[in-house]
PDB file of N, H, CA, C and O in Angstrom:
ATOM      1  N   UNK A   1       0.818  -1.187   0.000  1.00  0.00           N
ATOM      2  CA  UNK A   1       0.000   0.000   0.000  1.00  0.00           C
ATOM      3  C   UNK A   1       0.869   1.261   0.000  1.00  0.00           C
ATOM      4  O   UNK A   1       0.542   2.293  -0.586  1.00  0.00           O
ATOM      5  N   UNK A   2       2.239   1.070   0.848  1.00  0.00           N
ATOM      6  H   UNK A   2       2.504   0.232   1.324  1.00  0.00           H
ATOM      7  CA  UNK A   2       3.111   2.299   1.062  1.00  0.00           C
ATOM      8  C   UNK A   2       3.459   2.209  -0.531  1.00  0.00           C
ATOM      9  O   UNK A   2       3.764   3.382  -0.744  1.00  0.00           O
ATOM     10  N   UNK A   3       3.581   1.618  -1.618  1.00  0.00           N
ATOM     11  H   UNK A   3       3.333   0.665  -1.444  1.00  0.00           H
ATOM     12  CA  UNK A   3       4.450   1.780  -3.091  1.00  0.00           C
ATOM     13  C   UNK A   3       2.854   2.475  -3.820  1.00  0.00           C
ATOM     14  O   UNK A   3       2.989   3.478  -4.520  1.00  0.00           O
ATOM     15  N   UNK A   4       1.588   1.973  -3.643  1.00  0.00           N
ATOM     16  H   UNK A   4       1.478   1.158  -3.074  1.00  0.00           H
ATOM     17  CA  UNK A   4       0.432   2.709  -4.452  1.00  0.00           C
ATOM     18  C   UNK A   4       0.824   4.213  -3.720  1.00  0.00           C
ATOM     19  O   UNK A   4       1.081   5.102  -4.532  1.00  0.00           O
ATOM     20  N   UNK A   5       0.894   4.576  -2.314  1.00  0.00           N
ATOM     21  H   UNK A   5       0.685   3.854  -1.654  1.00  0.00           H
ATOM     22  CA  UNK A   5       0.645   5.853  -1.751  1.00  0.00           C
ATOM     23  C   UNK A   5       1.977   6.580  -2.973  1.00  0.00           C
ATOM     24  O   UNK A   5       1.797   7.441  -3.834  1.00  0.00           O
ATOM     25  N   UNK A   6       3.447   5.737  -2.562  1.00  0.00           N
ATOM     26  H   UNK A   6       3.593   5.037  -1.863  1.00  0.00           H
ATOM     27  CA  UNK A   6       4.309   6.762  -3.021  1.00  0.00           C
ATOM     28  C   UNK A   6       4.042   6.389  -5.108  1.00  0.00           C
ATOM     29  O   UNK A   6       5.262   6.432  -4.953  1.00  0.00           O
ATOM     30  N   UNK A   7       3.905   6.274  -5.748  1.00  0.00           N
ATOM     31  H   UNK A   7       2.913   6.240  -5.875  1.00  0.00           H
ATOM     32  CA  UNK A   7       3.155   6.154  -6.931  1.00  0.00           C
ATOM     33  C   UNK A   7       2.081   7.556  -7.169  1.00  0.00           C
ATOM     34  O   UNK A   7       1.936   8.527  -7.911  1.00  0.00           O
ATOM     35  N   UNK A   8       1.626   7.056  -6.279  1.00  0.00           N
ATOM     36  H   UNK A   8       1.743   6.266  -5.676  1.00  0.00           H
ATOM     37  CA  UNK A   8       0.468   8.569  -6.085  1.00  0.00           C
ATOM     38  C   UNK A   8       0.842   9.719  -5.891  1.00  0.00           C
ATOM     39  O   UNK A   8       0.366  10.721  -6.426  1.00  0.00           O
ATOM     40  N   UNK A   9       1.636   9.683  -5.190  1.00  0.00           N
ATOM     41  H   UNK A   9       2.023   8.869  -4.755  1.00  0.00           H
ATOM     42  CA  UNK A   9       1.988  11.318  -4.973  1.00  0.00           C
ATOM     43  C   UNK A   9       3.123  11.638  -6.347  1.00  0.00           C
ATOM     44  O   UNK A   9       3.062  12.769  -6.829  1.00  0.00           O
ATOM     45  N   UNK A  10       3.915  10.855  -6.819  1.00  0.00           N
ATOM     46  H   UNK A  10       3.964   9.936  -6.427  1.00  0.00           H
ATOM     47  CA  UNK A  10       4.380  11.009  -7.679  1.00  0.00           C
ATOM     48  C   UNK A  10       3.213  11.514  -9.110  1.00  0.00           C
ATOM     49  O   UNK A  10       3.824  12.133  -9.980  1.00  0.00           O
ATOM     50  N   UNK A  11       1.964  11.350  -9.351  1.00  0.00           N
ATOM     51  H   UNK A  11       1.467  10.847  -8.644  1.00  0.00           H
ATOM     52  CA  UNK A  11       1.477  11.343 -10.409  1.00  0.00           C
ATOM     53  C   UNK A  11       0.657  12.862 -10.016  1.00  0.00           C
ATOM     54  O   UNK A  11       0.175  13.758 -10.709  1.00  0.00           O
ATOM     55  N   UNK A  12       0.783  12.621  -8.482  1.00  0.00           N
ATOM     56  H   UNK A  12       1.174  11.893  -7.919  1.00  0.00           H
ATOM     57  CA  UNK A  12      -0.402  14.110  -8.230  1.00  0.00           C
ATOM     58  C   UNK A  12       0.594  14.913  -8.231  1.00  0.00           C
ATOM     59  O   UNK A  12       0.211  15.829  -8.958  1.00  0.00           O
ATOM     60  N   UNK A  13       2.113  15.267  -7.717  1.00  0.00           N
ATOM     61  H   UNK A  13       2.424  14.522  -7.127  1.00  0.00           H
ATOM     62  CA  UNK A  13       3.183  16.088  -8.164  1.00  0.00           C
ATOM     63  C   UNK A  13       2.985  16.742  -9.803  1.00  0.00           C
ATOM     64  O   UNK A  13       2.847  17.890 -10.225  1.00  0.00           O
ATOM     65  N   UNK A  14       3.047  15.434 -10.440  1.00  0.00           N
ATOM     66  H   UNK A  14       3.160  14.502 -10.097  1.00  0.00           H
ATOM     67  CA  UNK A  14       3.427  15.587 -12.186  1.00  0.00           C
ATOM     68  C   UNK A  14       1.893  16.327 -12.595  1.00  0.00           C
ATOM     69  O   UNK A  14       1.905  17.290 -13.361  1.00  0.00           O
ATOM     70  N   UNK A  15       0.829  15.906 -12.136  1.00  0.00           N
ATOM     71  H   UNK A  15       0.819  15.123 -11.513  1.00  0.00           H
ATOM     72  CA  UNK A  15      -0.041  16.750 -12.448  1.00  0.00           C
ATOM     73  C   UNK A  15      -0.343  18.130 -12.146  1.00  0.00           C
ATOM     74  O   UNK A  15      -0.766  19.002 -12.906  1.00  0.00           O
ATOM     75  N   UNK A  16      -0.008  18.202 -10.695  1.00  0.00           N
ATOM     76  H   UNK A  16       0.335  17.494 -10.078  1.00  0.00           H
ATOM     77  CA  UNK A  16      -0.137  19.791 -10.413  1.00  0.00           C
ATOM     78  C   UNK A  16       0.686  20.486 -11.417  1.00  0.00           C
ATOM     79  O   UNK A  16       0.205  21.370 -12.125  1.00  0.00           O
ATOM     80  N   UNK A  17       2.237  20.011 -11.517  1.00  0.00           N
ATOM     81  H   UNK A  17       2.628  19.292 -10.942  1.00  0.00           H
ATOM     82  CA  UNK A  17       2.954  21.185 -12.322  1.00  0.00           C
ATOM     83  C   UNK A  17       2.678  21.534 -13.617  1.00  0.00           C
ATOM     84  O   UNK A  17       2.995  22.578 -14.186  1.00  0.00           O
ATOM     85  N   UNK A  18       1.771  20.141 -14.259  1.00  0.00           N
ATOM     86  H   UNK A  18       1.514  19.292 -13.796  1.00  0.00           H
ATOM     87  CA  UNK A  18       1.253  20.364 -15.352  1.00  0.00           C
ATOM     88  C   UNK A  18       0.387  21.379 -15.169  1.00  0.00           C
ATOM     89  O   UNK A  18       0.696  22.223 -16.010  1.00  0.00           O
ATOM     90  N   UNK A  19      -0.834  21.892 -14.322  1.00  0.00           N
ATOM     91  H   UNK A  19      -1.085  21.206 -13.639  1.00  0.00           H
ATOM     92  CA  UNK A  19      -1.591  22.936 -14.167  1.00  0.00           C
ATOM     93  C   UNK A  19      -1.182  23.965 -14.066  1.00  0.00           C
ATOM     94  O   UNK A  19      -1.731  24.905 -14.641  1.00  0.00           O
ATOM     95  N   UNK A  20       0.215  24.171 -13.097  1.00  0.00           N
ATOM     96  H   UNK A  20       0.662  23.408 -12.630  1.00  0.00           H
ATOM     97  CA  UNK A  20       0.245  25.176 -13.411  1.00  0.00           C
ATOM     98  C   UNK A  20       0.999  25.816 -13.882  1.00  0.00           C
ATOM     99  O   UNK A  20       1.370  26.890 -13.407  1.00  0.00           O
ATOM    100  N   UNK A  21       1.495  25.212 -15.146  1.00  0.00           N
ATOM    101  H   UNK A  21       1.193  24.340 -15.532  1.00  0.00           H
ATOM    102  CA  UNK A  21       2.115  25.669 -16.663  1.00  0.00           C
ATOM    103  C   UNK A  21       0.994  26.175 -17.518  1.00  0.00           C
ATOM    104  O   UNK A  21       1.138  26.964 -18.452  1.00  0.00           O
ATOM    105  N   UNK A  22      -0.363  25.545 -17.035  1.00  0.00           N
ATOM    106  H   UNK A  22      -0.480  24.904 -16.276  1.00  0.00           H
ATOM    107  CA  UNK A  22      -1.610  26.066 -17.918  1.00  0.00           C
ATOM    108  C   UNK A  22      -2.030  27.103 -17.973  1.00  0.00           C
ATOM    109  O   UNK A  22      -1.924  27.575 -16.841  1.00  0.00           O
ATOM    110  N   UNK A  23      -2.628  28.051 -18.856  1.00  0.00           N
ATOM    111  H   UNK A  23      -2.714  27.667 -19.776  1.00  0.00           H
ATOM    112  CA  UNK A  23      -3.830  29.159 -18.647  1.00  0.00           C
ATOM    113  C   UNK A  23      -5.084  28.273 -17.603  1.00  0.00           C
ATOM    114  O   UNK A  23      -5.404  27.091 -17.728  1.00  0.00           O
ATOM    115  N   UNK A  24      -5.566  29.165 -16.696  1.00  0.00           N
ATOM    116  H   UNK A  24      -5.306  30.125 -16.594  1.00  0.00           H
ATOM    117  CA  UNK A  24      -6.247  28.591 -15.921  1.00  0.00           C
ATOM    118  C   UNK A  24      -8.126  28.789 -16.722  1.00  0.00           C
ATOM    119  O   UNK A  24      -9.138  28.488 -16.089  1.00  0.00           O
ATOM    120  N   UNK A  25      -8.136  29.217 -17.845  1.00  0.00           N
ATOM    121  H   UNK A  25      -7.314  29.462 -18.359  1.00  0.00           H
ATOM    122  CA  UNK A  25      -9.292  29.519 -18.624  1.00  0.00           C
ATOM    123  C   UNK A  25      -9.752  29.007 -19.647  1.00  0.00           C
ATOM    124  O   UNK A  25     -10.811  29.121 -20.265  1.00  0.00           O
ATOM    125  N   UNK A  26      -8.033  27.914 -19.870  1.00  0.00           N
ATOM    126  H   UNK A  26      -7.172  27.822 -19.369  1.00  0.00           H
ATOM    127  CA  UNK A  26      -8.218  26.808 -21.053  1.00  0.00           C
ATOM    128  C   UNK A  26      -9.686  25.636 -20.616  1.00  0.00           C
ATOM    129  O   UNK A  26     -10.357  25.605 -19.584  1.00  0.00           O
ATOM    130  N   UNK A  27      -9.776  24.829 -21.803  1.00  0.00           N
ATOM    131  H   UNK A  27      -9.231  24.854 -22.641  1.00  0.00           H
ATOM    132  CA  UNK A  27     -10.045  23.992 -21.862  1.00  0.00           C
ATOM    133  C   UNK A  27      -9.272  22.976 -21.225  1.00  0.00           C
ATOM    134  O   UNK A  27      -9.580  22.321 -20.229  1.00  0.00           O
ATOM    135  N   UNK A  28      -8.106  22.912 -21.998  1.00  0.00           N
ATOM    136  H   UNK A  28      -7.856  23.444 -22.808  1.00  0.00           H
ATOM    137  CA  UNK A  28      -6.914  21.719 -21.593  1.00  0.00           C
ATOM    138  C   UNK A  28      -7.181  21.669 -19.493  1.00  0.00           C
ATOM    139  O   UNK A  28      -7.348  20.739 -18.705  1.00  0.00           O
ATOM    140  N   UNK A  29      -7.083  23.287 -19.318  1.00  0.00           N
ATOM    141  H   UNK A  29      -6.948  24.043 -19.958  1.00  0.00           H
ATOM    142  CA  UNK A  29      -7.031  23.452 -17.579  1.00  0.00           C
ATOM    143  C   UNK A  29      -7.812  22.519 -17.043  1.00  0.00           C
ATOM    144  O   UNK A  29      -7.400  21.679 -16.242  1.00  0.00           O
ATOM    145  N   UNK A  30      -9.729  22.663 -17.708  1.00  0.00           N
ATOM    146  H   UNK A  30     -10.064  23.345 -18.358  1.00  0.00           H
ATOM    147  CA  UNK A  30     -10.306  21.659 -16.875  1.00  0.00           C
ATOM    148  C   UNK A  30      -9.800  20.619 -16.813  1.00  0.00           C
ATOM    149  O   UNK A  30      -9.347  20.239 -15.733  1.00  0.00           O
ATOM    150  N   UNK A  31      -9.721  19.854 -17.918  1.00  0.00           N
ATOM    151  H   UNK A  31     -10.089  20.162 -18.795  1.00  0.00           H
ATOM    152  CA  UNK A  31      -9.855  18.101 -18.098  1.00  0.00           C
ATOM    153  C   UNK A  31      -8.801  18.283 -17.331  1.00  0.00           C
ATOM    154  O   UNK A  31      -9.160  17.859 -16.233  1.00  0.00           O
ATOM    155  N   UNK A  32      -7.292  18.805 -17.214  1.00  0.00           N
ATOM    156  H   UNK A  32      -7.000  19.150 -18.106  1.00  0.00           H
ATOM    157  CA  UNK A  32      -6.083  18.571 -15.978  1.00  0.00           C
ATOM    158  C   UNK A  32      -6.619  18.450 -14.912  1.00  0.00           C
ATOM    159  O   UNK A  32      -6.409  17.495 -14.164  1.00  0.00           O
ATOM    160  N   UNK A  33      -7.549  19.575 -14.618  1.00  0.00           N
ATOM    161  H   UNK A  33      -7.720  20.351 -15.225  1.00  0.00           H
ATOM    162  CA  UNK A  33      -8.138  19.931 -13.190  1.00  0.00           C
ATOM    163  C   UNK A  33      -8.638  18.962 -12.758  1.00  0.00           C
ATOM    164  O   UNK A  33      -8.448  18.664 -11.578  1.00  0.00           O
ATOM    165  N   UNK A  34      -9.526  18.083 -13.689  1.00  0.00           N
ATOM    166  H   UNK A  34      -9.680  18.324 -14.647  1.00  0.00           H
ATOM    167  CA  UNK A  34     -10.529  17.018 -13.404  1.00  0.00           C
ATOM    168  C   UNK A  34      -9.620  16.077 -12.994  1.00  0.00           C
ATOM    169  O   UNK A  34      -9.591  15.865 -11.782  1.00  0.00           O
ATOM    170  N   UNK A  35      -8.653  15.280 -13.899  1.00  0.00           N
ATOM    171  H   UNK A  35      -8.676  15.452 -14.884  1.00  0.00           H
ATOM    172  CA  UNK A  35      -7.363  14.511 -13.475  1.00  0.00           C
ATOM    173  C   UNK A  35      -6.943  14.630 -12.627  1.00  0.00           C
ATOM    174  O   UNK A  35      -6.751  13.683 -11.865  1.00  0.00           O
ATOM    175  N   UNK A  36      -6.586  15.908 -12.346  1.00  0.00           N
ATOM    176  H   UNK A  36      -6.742  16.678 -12.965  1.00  0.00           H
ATOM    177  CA  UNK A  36      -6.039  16.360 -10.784  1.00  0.00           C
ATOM    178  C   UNK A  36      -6.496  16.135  -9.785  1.00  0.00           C
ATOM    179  O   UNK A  36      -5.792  15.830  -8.822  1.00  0.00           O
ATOM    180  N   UNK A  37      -8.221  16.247  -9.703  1.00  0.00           N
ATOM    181  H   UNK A  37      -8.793  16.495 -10.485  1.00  0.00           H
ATOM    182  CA  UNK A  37      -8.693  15.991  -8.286  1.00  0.00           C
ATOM    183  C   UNK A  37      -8.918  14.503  -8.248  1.00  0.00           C
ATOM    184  O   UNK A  37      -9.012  13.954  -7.150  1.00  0.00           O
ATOM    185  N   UNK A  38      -9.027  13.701  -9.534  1.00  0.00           N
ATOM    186  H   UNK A  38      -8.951  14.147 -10.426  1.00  0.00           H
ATOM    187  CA  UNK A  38      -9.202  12.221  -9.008  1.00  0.00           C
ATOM    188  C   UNK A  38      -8.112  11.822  -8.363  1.00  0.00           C
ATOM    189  O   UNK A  38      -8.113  11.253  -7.272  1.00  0.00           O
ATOM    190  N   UNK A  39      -7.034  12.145  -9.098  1.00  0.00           N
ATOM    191  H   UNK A  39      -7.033  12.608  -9.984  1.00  0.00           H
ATOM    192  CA  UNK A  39      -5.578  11.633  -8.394  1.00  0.00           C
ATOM    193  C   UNK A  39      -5.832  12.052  -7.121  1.00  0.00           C
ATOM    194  O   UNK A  39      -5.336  11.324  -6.261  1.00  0.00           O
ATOM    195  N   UNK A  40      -6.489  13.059  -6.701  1.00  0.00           N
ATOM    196  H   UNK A  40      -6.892  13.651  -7.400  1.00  0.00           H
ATOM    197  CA  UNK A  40      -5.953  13.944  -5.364  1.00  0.00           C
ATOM    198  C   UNK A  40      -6.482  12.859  -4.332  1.00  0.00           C
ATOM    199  O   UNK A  40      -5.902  12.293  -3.405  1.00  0.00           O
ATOM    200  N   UNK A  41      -8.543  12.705  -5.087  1.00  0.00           N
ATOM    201  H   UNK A  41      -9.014  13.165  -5.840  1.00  0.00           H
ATOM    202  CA  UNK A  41      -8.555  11.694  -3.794  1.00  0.00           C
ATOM    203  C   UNK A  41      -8.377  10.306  -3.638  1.00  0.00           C
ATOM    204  O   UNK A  41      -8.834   9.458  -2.871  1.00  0.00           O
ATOM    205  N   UNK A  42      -7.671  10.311  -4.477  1.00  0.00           N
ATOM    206  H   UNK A  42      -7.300  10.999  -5.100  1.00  0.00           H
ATOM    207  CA  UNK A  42      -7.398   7.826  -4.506  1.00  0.00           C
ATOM    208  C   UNK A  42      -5.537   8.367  -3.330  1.00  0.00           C
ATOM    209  O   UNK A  42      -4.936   7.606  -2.571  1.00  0.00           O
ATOM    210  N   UNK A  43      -5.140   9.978  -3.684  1.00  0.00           N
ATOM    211  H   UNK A  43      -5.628  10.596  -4.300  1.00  0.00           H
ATOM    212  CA  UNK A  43      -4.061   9.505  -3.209  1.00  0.00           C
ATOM    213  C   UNK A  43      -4.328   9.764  -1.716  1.00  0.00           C
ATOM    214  O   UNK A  43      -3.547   9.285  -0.893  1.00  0.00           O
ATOM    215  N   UNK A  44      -5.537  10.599  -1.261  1.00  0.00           N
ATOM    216  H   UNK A  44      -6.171  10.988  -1.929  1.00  0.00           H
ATOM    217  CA  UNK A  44      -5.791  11.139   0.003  1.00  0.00           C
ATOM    218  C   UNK A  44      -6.258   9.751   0.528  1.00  0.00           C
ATOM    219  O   UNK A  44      -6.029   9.507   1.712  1.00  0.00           O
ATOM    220  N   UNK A  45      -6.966   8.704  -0.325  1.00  0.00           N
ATOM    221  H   UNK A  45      -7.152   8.902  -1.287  1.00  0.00           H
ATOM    222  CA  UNK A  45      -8.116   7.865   0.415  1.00  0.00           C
ATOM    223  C   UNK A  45      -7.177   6.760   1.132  1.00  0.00           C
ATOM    224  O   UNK A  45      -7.267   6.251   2.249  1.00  0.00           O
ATOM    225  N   UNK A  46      -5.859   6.495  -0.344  1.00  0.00           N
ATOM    226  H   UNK A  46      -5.786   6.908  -1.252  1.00  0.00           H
ATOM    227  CA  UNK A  46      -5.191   5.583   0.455  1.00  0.00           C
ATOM    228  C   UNK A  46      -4.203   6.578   1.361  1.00  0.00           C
ATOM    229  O   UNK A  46      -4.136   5.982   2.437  1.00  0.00           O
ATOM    230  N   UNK A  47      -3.727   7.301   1.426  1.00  0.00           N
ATOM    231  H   UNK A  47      -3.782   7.785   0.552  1.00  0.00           H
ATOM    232  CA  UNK A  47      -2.935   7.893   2.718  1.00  0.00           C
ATOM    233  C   UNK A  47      -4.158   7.537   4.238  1.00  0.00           C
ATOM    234  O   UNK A  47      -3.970   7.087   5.368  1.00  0.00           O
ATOM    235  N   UNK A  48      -4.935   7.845   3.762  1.00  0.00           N
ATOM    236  H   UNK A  48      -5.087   8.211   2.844  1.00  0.00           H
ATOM    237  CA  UNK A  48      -5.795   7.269   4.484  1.00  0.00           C
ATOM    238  C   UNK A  48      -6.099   5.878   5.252  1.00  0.00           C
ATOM    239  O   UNK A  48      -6.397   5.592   6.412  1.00  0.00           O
ATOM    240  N   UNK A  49      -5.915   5.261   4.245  1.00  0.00           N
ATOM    241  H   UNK A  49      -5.672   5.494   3.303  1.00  0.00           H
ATOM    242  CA  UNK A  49      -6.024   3.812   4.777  1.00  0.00           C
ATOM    243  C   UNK A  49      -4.536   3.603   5.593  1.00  0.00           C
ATOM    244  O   UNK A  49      -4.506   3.632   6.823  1.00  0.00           O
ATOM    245  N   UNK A  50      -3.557   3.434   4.942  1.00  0.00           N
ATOM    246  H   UNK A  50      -3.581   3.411   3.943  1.00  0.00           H
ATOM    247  CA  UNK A  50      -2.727   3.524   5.683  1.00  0.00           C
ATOM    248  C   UNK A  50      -2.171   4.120   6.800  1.00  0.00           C
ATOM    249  O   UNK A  50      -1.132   3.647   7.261  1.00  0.00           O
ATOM    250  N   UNK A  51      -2.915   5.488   7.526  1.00  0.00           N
ATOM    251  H   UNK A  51      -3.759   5.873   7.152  1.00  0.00           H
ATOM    252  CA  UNK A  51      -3.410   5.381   8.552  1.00  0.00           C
ATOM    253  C   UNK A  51      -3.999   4.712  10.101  1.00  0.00           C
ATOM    254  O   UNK A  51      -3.674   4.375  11.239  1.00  0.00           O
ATOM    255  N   UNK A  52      -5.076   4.826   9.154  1.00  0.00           N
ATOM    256  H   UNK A  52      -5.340   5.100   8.229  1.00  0.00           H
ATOM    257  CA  UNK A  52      -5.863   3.258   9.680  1.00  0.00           C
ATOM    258  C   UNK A  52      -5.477   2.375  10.069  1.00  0.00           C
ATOM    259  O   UNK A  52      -5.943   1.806  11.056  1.00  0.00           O
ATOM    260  N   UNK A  53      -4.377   1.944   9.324  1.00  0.00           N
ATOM    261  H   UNK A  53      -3.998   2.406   8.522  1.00  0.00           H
ATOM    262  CA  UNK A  53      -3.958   0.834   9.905  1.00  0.00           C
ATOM    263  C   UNK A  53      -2.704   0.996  10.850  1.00  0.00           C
ATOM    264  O   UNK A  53      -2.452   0.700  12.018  1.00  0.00           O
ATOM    265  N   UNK A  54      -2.194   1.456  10.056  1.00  0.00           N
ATOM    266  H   UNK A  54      -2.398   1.697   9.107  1.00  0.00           H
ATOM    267  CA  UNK A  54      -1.170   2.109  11.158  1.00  0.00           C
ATOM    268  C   UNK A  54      -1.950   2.210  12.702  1.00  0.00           C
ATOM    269  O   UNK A  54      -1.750   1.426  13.630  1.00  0.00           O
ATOM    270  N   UNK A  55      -2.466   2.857  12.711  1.00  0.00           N
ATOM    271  H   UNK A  55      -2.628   3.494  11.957  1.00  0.00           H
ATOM    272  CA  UNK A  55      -3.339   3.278  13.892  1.00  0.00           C
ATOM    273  C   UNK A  55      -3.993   2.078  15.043  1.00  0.00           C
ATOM    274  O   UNK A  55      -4.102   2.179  16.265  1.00  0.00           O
ATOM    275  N   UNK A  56      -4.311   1.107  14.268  1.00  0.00           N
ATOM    276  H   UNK A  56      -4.223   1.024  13.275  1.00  0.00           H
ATOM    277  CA  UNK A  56      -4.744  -0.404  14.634  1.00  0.00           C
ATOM    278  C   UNK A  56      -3.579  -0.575  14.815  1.00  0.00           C
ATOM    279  O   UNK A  56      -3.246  -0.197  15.938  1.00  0.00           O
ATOM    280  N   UNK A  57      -2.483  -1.126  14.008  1.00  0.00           N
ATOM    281  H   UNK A  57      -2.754  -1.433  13.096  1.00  0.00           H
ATOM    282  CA  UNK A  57      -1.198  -1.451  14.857  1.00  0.00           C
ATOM    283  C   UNK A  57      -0.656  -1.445  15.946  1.00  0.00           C
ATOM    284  O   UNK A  57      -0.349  -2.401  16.658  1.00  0.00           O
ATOM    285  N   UNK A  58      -0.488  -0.079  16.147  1.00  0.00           N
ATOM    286  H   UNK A  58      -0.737   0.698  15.569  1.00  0.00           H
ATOM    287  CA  UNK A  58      -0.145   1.073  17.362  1.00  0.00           C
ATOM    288  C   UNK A  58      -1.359   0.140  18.230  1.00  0.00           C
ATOM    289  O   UNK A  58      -0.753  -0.666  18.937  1.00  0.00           O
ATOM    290  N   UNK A  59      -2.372   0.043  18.344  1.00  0.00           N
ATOM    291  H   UNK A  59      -2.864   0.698  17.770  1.00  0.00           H
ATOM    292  CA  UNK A  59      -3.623  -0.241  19.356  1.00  0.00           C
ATOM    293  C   UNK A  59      -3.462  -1.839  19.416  1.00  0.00           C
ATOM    294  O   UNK A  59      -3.620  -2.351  20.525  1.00  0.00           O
ATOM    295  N   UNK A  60      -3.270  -2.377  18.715  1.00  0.00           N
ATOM    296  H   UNK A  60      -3.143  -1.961  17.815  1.00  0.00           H
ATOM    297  CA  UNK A  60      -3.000  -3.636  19.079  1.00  0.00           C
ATOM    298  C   UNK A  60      -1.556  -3.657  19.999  1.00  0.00           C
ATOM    299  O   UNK A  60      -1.757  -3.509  21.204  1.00  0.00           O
ATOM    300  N   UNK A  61      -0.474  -3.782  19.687  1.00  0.00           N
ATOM    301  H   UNK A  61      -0.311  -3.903  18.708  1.00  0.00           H
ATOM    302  CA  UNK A  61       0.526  -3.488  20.226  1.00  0.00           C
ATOM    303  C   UNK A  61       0.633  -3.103  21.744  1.00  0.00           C
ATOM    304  O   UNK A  61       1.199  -3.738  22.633  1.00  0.00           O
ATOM    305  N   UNK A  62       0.001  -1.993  21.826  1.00  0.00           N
ATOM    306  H   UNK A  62      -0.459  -1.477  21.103  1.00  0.00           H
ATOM    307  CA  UNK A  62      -0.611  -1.462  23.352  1.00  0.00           C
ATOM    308  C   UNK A  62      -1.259  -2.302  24.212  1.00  0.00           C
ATOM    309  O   UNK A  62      -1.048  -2.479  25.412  1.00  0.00           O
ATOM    310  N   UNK A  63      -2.315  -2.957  23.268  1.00  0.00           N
ATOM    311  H   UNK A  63      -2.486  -2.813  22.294  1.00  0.00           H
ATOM    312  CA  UNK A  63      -3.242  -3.808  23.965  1.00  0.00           C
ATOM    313  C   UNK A  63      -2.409  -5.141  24.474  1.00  0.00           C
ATOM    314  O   UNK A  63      -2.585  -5.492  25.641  1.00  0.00           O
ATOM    315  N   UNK A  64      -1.484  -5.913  23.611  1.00  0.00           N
ATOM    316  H   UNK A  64      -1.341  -5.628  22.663  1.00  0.00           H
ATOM    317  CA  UNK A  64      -0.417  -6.880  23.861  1.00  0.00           C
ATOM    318  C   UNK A  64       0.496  -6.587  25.118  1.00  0.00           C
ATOM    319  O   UNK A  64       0.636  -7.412  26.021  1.00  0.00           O
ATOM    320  N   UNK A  65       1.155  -5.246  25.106  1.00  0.00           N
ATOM    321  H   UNK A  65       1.041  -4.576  24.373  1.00  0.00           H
ATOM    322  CA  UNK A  65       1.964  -4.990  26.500  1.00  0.00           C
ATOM    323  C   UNK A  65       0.869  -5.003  27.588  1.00  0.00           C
ATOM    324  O   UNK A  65       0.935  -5.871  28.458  1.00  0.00           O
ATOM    325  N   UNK A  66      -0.100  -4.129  27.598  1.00  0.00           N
ATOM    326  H   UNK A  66      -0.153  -3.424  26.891  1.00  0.00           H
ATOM    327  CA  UNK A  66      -0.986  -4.437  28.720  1.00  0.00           C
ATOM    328  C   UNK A  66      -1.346  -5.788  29.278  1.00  0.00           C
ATOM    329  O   UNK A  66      -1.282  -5.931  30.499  1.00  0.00           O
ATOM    330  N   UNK A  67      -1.660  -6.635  28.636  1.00  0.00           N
ATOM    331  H   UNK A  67      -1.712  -6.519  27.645  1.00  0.00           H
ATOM    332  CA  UNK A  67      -2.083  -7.716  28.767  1.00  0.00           C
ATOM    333  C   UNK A  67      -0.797  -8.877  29.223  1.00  0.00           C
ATOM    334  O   UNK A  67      -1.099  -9.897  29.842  1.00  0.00           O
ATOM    335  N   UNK A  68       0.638  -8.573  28.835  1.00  0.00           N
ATOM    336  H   UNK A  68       0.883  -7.744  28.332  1.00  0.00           H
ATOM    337  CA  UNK A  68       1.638  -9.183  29.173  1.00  0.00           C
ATOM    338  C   UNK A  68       2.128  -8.386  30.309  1.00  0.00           C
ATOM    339  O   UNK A  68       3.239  -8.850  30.564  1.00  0.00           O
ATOM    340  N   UNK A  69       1.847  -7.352  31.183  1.00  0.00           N
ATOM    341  H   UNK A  69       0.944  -6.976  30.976  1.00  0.00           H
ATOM    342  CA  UNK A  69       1.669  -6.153  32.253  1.00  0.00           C
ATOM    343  C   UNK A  69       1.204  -7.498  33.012  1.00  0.00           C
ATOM    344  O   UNK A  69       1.956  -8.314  33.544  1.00  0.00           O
ATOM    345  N   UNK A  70      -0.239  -7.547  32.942  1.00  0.00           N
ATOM    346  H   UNK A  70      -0.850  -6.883  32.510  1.00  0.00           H
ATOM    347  CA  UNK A  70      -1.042  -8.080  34.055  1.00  0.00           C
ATOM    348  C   UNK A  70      -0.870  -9.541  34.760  1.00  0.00           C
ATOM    349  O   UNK A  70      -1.609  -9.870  35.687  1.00  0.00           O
TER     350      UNK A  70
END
């Protein structure tokens, strides 16, 4: 999941700079723009997930020392 996240940000990088080499009044601008925000959220959703899990990790982990505590 960490190689889709870094993939992603690599394509949402290459797209922003493509925008903003653009006239922001073109045509070409939207359809980038449009490109741009899908990339934005598959790359937000999985930063996201990976999170998540991360986060469960961390909570499991915790929950394991506690329990080897008692």
């Amino acid at each position: 999941m960490c190689a889709k996240r870094d993939a992603l940000s690599v394509k949402w990088n290459e797209a922003f700079d493509t925008l903003e080499t653009m006239k922001q009044d073109s045509p070409e601008y939207e359809e980038s723009f449009a490109e741009w925000e899908k990339v934005d959220q598959e790359y937000r959703q999985t930063c996201d997930q990976i999170d998540y899990a991360e986060l469960n990790e961390r909570i499991r982990r915790q929950a394991k020392v506690r329990n080897d505590i008692s």
